[in-house]
C-alpha positions in Angstrom: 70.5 124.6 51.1 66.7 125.0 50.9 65.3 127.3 48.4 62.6 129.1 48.6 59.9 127.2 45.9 57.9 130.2 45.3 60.9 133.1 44.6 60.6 134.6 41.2 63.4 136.3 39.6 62.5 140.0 38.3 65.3 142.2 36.9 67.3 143.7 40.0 66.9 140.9 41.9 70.1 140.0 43.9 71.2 137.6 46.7 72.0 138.8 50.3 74.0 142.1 50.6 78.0 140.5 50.9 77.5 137.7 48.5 79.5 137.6 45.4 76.4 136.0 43.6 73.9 138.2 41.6 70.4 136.4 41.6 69.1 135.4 38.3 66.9 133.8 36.5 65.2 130.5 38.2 65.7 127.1 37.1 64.9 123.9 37.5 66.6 120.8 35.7 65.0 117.6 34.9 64.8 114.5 32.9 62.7 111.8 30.9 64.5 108.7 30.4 67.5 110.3 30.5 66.4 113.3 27.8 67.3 116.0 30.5 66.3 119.3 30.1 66.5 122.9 31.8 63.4 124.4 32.8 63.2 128.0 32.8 59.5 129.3 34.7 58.7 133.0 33.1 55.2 133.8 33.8 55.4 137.2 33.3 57.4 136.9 30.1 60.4 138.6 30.7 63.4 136.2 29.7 65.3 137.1 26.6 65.6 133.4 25.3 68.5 134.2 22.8 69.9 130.9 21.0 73.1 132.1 22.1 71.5 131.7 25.9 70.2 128.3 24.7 73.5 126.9 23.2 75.0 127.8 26.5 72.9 126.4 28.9 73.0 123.5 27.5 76.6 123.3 26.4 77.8 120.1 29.3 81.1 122.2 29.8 81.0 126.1 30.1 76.3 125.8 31.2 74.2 123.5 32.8 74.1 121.0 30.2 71.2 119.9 28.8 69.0 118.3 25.3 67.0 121.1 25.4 65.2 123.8 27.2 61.6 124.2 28.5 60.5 128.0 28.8 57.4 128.4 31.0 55.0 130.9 29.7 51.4 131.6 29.1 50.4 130.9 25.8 48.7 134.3 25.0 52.6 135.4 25.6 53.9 133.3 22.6 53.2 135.0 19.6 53.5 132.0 17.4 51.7 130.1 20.2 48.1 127.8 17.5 44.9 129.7 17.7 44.3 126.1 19.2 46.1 126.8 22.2 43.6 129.0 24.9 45.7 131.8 26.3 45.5 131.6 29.9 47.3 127.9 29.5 51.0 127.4 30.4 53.0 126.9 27.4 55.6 124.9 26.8 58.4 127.2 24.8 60.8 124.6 23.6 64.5 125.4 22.3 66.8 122.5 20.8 70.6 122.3 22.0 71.7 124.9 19.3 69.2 127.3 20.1 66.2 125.8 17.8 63.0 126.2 18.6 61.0 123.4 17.9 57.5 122.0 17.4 56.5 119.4 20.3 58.9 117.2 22.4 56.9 114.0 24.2 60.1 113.5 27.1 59.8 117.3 27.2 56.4 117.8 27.7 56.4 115.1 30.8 59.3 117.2 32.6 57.1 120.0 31.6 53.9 118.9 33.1 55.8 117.5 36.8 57.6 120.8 37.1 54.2 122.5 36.6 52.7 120.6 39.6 55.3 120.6 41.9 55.5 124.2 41.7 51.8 124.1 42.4 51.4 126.1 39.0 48.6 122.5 38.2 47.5 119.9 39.9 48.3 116.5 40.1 45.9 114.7 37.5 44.6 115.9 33.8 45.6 119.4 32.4 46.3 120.9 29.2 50.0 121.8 28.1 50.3 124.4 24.9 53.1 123.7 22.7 53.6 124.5 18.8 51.9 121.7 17.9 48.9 122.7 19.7 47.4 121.9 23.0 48.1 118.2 24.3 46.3 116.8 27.4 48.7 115.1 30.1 47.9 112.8 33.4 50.3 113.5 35.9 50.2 109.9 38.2 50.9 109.2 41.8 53.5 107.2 40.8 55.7 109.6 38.9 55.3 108.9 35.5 53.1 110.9 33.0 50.8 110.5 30.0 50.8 112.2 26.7 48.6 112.6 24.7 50.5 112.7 21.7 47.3 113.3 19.1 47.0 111.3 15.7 50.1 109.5 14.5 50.7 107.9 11.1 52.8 107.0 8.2 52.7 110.0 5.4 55.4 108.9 3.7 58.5 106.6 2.9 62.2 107.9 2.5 65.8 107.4 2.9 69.0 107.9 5.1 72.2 107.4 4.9 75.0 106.6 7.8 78.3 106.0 7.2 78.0 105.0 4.0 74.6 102.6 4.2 71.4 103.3 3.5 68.4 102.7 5.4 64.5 102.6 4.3 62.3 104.3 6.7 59.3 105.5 7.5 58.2 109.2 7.5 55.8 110.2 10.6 54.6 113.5 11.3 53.9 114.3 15.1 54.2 117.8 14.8 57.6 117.6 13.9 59.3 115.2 11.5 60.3 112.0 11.8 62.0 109.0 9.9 61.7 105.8 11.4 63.8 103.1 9.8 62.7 99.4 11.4 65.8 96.8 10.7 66.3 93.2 11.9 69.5 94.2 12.4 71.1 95.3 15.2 71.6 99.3 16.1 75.1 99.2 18.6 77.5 99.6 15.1 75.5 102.1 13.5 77.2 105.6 14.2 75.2 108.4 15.2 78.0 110.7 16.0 77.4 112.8 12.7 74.4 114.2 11.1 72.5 111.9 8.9 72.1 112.4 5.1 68.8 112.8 3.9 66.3 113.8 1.7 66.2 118.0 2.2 63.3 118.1 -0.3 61.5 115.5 1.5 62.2 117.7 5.1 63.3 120.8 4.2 63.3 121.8 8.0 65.3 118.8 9.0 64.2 115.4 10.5 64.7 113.1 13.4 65.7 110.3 12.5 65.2 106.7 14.5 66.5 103.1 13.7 64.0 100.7 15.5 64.7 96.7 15.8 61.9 94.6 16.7 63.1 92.6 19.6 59.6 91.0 20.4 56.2 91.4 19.1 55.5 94.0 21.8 58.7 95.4 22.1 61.2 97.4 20.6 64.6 98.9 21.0 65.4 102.6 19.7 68.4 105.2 18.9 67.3 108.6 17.6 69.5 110.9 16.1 67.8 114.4 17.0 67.7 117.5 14.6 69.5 120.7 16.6 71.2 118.2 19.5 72.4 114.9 18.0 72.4 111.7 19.5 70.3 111.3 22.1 69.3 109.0 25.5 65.7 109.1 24.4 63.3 110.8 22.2 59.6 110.7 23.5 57.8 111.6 19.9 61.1 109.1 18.3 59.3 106.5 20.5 55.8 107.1 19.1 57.0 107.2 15.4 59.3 104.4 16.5 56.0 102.2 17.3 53.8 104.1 14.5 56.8 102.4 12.0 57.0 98.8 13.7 53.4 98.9 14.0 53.3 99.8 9.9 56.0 96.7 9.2 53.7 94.4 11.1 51.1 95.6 8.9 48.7 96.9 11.7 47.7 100.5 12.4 47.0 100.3 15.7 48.7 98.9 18.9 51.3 99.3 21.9 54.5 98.3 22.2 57.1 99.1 24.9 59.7 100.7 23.7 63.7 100.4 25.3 65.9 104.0 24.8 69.5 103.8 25.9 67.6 106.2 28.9 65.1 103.6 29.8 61.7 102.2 28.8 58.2 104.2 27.6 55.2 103.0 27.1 53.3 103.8 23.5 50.0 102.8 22.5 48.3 104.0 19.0 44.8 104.0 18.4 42.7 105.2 15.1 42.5 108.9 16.4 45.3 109.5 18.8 48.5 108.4 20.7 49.8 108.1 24.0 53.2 108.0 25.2 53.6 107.0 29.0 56.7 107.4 30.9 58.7 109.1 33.8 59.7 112.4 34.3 62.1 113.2 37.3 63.5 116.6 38.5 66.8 116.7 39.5 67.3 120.1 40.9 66.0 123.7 41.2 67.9 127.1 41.8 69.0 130.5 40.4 71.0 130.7 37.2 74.2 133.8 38.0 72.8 137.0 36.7 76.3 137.9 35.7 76.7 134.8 33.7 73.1 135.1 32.2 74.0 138.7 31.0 77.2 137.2 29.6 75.9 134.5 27.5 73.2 136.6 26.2 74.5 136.9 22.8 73.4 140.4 22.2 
């Protein structure tokens, strides 16, 4: 079945008179290294994004399943949208699994950016994206994978976490959102990431995500992220950069770039004095129409 790439849903909306489907909203489902995502395009602002709508389309049983979701909207529409973010740029509204919203997501943000061009909303090349953690520039390339530019990444801080009963050292690194990066020599298949993690709530009182890094190679690096809102996770594209900003800090270098393996794949990171750049693919899997019925359902009030 062919669908029409242009369509947008508006309330009323419905499928051919004799169908037992009521159109709703459009979607579009993608992934980056296995981070998959549902894309939800709302130029004119009208989707009520509840978290109970969130948790559902992203629940792998009774919704779509997904890690997260990718709201499409200008940015003068988001009313927590930085001063640093121009209006008229397509904003990348981001909601955790459970409903969360959240700062900046670099696997997100590549999905983001393909969808945008291939529903000639950008083209192919260089544009800007708006997300919480303001505007970041992305390359869309010929070959399918994208750029991020991921802005300034350090170390701000050392903590801990605990798994299971053992406690791991890491590094904190702020992206926008939080991290904890905890580089080991040790391997990372034992470690269970099935629960949340403990850590410090004073440290990151609005949680943390929290990686375990092993330095396989002095370019490259193998990660697992525990993700705050979803869990364990294929991939985590500003885990990777924190991931690199914390081998990079063990090594006792600020700068560099190191390939970086997820369970979901590889990414490329590279960190310079002023910025970072996280490089990998983004794939879209499939586009339709949510069930209105269902959508009005799941709405949670």
């Amino acid at each position: 079945m062919q669908l029409d790439a242009g369509a947008q849903f508006h309330e009323g909306d419905r499928f051919p008179e004799g169908s037992r489907f009521a159109k709703g909203p459009e979607f579009a489902k993608g992934h980056g290294t296995e981070n998959d995502f549902v894309v939800l395009p709302d130029p004119r602002d009208e989707l009520k994004l509840t978290e109970a709508r969130v948790q559902a389309l992203c629940d792998r049983q009774r919704g779509l399943g997904a890690d997260g979701v990718l709201r499409v909207v200008r940015s003068g529409d988001v009313s927590d949208a930085p001063a640093t973010v121009p209006g008229d740029v397509w904003f990348m509204d981001y909601r955790n699994a459970d409903g969360s919203i959240a700062e900046m997501c670099g696997n997100g943000v590549r999905v983001f950016a393909r969808y945008l061009v291939e529903a000639g909303l950008a083209r192919s090349g260089e544009f800007p994206v708006g997300t919480r953690s303001g505007p970041r520039i992305v390359t869309v390339h010929a070959d399918g994978r994208v750029s991020v530019d991921m802005g300034a990444a350090s170390v701000v801080g050392e903590s801990t976490v605990t798994v299971d009963g053992h406690t791991w050292h890491g590094f904190a690194v702020d992206l926008g959102n939080p991290h904890l990066a905890c580089v080991t020599t040790a391997g990372l298949d034992t470690i269970d990431l099935s629960t949340v993690p403990s850590y410090d709530t004073a440290f990151f009182p609005n949680g943390v995500n929290v990686e375990f890094v092993h330095r396989r190679s002095p370019e490259r690096v193998r990660m697992r992220v525990h993700e705050r809102g979803v869990g364990e996770t294929r991939s985590c594209g500003t885990g990777t950069v924190a991931a690199t900003v914390a081998a990079l800090h063990a090594d006792g270098d600020d700068t560099g770039r190191r390939i970086v393996e997820i369970p979901g794949g590889t990414v490329e990171v590279e960190i310079t004095e002023t910025s970072s750049t996280l490089t990998g693919p983004a794939v879209l899997v499939a586009h339709g129409w949510l069930d209105a019925e269902w959508w009005q359902h799941v709405g949670g009030g």
